[in-house]
Every structure is written in structure tokens, then in C-alpha cells.
NUGUKE-120086 format. One record per residue (C-alpha): x, y, z; residue in three letters. Coordinates in pm, whole numbers, padded with zeros to 5 digits, always signed. Layout:
X, Y, Z, ALA;
...
END
This chain:
-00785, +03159, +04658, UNK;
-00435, +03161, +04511, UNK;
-00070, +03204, +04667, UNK;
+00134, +03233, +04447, UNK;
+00553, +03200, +04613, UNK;
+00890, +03347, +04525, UNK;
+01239, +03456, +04635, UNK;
+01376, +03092, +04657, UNK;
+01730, +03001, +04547, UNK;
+02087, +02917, +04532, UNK;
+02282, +03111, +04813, UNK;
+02560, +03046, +05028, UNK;
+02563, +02984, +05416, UNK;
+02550, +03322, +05540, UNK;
+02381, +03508, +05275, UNK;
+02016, +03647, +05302, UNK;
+01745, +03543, +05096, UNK;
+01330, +03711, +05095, UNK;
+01088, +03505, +04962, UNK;
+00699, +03640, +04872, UNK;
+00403, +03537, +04857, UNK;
+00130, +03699, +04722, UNK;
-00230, +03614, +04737, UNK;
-00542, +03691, +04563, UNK;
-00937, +03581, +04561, UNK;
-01000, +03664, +04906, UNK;
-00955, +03931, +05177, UNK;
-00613, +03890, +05243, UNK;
-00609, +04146, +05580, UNK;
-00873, +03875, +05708, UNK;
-00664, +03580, +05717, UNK;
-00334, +03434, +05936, UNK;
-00024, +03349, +05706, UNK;
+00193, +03079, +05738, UNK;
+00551, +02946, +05602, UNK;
+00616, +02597, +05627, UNK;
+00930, +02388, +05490, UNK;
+00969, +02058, +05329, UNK;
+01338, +01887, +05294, UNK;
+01385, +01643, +05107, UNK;
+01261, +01314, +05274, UNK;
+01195, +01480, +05575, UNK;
+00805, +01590, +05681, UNK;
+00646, +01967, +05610, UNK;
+00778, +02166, +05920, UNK;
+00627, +02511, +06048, UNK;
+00872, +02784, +05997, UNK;
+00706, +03144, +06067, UNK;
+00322, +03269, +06103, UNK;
+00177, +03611, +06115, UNK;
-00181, +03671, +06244, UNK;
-00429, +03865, +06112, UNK;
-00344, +04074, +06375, UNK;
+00006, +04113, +06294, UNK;
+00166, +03848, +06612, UNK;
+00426, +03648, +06496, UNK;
+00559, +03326, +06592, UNK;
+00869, +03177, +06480, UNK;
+01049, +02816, +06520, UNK;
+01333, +02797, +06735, UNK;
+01550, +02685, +06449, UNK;
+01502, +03035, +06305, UNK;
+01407, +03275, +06565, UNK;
+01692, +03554, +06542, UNK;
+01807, +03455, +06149, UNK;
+01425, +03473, +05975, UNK;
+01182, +03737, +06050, UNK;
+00796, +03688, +05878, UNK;
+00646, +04004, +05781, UNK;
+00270, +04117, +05617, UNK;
+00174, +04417, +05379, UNK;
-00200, +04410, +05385, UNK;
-00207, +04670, +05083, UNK;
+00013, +04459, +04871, UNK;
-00184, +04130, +04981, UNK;
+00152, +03940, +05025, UNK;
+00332, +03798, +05310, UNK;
+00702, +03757, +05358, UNK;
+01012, +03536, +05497, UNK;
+01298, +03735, +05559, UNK;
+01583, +03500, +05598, UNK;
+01938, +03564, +05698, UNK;
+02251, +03369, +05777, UNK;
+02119, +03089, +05612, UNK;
+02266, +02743, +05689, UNK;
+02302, +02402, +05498, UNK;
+02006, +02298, +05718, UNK;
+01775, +02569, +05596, UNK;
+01793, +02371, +05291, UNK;
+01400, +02309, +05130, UNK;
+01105, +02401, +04977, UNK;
+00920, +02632, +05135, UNK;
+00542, +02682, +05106, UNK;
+00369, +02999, +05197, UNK;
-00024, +02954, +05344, UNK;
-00344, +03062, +05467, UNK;
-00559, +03008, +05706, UNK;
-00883, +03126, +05911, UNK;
-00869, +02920, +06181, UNK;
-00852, +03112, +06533, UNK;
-00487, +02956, +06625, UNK;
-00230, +03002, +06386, UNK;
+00053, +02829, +06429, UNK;
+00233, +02611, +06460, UNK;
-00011, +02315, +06304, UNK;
-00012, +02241, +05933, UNK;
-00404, +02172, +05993, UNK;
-00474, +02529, +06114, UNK;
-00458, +02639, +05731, UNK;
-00655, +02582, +05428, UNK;
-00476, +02709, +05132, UNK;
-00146, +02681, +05033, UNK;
+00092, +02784, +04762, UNK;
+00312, +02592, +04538, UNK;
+00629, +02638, +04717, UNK;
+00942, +02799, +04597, UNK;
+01303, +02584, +04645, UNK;
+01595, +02754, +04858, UNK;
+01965, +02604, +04815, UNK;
+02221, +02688, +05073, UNK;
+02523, +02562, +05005, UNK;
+02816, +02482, +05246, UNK;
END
């Protein structure tokens, strides 16, 4: 299984960023999908996770600014993010997962991707 994660950057607070993440090696429809964050010196937080099913469950930091999407033909997942804030500031890793709850536990998932790095500056 790979995941393979992109869309990170440099923005400004307010702007909108999408990151991707697009898997291959397995049956992607089949699995839950997961974004986590890591700031720097801080732990890996859960951000947004889709089931296999298409639910969704976002953190209350984020709920009503980041929306987490799927596109089972495409085999990638994504992290819609808008009015971003200083705090949003991390890397964010995309992963996968088979286990029958889905969020909001780092455990519940088994791969993961490399992460791609978002900047918001003030």
C-alpha cells in the first residue's frame, strides 16, 4: 500500500488550500481514510476521516473551515481547507485504515503517507 500526499503550502490566513492523497496497492473503496496533523513539537492530532461508507467526522477545530471528501474512481481522498489560521500550521498526513471505527484514534489505521507541509502565515 502507498499514499502518496499533496496540496500543502505557503498561504495566508484566510486563503483555501486542497490537499490529495492518492493511494494505490489495495482496494481503495474498501478502506476508511484519515487526515491527521503534526505541528511542530506538538503530538500527531486527528483532523478529518471518511468511512468506507462515505460518514465523515471532523475535529472541532475545523468543523465549518475543512471539509474531507473521497473519489473512489480516482482512489484518492481529500482535505478541503478554508479560512486557514496561523494555528492550522503543520504537516499533515493522509491514512488508511480497516479497522471498524474510524476516527478519531491514530491506532485505528495502518498505513500512512508521507505528509505534505501547510504554512499559514499571519
Amino acid at each position: 500500500v502507498q499514499l502518496q500526499a499533496c496540496g500543502g503550502g505557503l498561504v495566508q490566513a484566510g486563503e483555501s488550500l486542497r490537499l490529495s492523497c492518492a493511494a494505490s496497492g489495495r482496494t481503495f473503496s474498501t478502506y476508511n481514510m484519515g487526515w491527521f496533523r503534526q505541528a511542530v513539537g506538538k503530538g500527531r492530532e486527528f483532523v478529518a476521516a471518511i468511512s468506507r461508507n462515505s460518514g465523515t467526522r471532523h475535529a472541532e477545530s475545523v468543523k465549518e473551515r475543512f471539509a474531507i471528501s473521497r473519489d473512489n474512481a480516482k482512489n484518492t481522498a481529500y482535505l478541503q481547507m478554508n479560512s486557514l489560521r496561523p494555528e492550522d500550521t503543520a504537516v499533515y498526513y493522509c491514512a488508511e485504515g480497516q479497522d471498524r471505527l474510524w476516527y478519531p484514534k491514530i491506532e485505528y489505521y495502518d498505513y500512512w503517507g508521507q505528509g505534505t507541509e501547510v504554512t499559514v502565515s499571519s
